[in-house]
C-alpha positions in Angstrom: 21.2 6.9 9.0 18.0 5.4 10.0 17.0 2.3 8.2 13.6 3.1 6.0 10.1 2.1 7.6 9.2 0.4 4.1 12.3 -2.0 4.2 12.0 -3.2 7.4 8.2 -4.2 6.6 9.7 -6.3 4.1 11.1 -9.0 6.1 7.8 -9.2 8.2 5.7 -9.0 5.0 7.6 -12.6 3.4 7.1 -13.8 7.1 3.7 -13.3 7.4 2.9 -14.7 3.8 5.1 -17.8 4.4 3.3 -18.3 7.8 -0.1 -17.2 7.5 -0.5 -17.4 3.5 -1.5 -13.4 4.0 0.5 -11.6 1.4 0.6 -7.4 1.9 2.2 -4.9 -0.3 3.1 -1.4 -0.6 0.8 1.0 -3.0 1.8 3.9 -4.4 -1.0 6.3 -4.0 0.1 10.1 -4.2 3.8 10.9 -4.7 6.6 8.8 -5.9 6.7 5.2 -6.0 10.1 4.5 -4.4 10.3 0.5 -6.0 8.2 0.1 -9.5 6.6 -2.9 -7.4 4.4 -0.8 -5.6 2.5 0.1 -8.7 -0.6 -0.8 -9.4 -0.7 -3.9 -11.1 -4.0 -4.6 -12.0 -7.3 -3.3 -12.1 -8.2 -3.8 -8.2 -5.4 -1.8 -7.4 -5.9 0.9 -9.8 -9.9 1.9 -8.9 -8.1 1.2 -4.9 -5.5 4.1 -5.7 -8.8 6.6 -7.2 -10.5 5.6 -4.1 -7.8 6.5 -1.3 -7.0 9.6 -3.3 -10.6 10.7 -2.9 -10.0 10.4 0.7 -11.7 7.0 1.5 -9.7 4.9 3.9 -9.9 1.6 2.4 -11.0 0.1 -0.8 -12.0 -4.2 -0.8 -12.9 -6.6 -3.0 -13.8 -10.7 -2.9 -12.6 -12.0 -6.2 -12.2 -15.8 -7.3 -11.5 -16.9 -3.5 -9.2 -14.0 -2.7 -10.3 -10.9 -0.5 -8.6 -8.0 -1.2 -8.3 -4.8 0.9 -6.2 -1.5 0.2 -5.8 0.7 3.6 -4.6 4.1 3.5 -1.3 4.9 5.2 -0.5 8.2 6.3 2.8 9.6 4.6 3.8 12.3 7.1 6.7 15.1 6.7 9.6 12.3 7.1 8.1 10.2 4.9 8.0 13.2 1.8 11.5 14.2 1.9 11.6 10.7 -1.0 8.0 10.6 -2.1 7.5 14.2 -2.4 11.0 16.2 -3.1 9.2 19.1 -5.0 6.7 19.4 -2.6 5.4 23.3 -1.9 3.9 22.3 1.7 4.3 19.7 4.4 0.9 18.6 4.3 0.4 14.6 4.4 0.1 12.8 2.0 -1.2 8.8 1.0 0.0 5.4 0.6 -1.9 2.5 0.5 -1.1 -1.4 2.0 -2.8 -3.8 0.0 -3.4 -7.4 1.8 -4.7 -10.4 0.0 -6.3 -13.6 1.8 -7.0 -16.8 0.2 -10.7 -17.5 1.9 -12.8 -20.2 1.0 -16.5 -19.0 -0.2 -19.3 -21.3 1.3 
């Protein structure tokens, strides 16, 4: 069996927050979330969830020096087999990436 996309991502995600203090996280936007940490977890990431369901391709926010930004990701007929058993058609579906920069505001 082939390793799943997500879980590789993960070693590169702790990389890239221990390196570049960039952290990034899965979003469970339509379908089933496959780990209960890519919920939303706050409101950000709720209203960023209602706006790539609506079909916008990123949702962003600066709050308290951190800037925010959900991305959609395309979850194609591989990826629904998991997040989509029940589904009635092979159309694609949406997941989001959230990444989260400390910036400093001048």
């Amino acid at each position: 069996r082939l390793p799943i996309p997500a879980v590789l991502m993960k070693d590169v995600f702790q990389e890239l927050e221990k390196e570049q203090q960039v952290k990034l996280r899965w979003l469970a936007v339509e379908g089933q979330a496959m780990n209960s940490d890519h919920k939303p977890k706050d409101s950000f990431e709720e209203e960023a969830v209602k706006a790539l369901k609506s079909g916008k391709k990123e949702f962003e926010r600066m709050e308290q020096g951190v800037f925010r930004r959900a991305a959609s990701i395309t979850l194609t007929n591989q990826c629904l087999k998991c997040h989509v058993p029940d589904r009635k058609n092979t159309k694609d579906r949406t997941a989001g990436l959230i990444i989260a920069i400390a910036v400093k505001e001048e």
